[in-house]
C-alpha positions in Angstrom: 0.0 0.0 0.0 1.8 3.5 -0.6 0.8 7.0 0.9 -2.4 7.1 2.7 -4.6 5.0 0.1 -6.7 1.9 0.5 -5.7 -1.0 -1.0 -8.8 -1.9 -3.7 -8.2 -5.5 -2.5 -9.0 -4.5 1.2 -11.7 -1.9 -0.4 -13.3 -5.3 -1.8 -12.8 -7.2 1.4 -14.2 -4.3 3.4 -17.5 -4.0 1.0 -18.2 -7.9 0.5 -17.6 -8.3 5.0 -20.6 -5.0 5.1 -22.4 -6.8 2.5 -23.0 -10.1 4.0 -23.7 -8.6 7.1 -26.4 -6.4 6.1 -28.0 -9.2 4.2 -28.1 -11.5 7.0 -30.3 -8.8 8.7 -32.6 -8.7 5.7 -31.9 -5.2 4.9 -31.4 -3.2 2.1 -28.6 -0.8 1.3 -31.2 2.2 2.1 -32.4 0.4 5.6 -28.6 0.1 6.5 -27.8 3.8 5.3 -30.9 5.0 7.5 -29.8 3.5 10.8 -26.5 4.3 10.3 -26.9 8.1 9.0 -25.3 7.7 5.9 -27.0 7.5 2.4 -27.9 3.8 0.6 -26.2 5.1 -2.3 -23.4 5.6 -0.2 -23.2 2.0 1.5 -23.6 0.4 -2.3 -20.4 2.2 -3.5 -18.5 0.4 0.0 -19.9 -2.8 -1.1 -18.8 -2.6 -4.2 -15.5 -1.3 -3.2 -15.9 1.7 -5.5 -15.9 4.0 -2.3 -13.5 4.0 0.9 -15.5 4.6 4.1 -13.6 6.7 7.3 -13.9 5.3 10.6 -16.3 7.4 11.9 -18.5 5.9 9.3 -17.4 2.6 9.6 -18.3 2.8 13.6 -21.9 4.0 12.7 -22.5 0.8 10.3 -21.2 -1.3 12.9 -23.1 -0.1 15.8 -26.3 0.0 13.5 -25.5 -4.1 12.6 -24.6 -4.4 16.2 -21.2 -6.1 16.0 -18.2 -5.0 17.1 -16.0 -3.0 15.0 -13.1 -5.4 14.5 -15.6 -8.1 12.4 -15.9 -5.3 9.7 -12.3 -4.0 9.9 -10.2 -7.8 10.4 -8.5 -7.8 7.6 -7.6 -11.0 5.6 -4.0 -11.7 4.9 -2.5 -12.0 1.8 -2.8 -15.3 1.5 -7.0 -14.9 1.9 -8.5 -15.2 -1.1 -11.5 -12.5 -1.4 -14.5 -14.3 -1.8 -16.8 -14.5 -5.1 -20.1 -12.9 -4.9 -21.4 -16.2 -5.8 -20.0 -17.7 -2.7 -21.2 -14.7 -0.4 -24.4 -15.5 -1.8 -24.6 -19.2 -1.0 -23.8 -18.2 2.6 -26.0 -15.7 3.2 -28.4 -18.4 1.8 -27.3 -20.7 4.3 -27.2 -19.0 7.3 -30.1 -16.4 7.1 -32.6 -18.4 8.9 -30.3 -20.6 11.1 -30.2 -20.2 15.4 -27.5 -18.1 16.9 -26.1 -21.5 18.5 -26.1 -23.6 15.2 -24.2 -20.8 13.9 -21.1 -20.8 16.5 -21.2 -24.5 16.1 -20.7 -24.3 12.2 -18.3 -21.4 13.1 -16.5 -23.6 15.2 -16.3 -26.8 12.9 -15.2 -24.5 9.9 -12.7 -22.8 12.0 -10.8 -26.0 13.2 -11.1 -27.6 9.6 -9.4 -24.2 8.4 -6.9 -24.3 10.8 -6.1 -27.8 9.8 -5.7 -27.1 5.8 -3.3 -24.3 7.3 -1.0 -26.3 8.9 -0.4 -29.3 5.5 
């Protein structure tokens, strides 16, 4: 990365993280601008990783989704490939209408079968 500017790789990461958030909660790109004071137009130019977003901004989205900031802002190494759109699709898909504690087990079991792909 030179000077101050955002890597578009981390833009995309940033965008596609705020995206599958939002549409785990059902809402649109207007709902999400609304209860986090910025515009919908706004929040579809950081999905798509067209737009950078300052942390003031970034705070408001996350307090709006109500995670912490670090799930938006964690970002992947180099190493991480940026996943498709087809892929965030599938698990938004999967997860929209699952219970809080299947989630942390699926969580879990992907978490220790990623760590062990790591490590070969």
């Amino acid at each position: 990365m030179s000077g101050n500017r955002v890597s578009p790789r981390l833009r995309k990461f940033l965008g596609q993280r705020l995206r599958t958030l939002r549409k785990q909660r059902g809402w649109s790109q207007r709902a999400l601008g609304r209860h986090s004071g910025l515009s919908g137009k706004f929040i579809g130019e950081v999905e798509r990783g067209e737009k950078s977003i300052s942390v003031d901004s970034l705070y408001g989205v996350s307090r709006a989704l109500k995670v912490p900031l670090r799930t938006l802002t964690d970002a992947p190494s180099d190493r991480t490939p940026v996943p498709s759109e087809d892929a965030e699709k599938l698990l938004a898909f999967l997860v929209q209408h699952r219970a809080p504690g299947d989630l942390r087990k699926v969580y879990g079991v992907l978490r220790t079968l990623f760590r062990r792909n790591q490590t070969r």
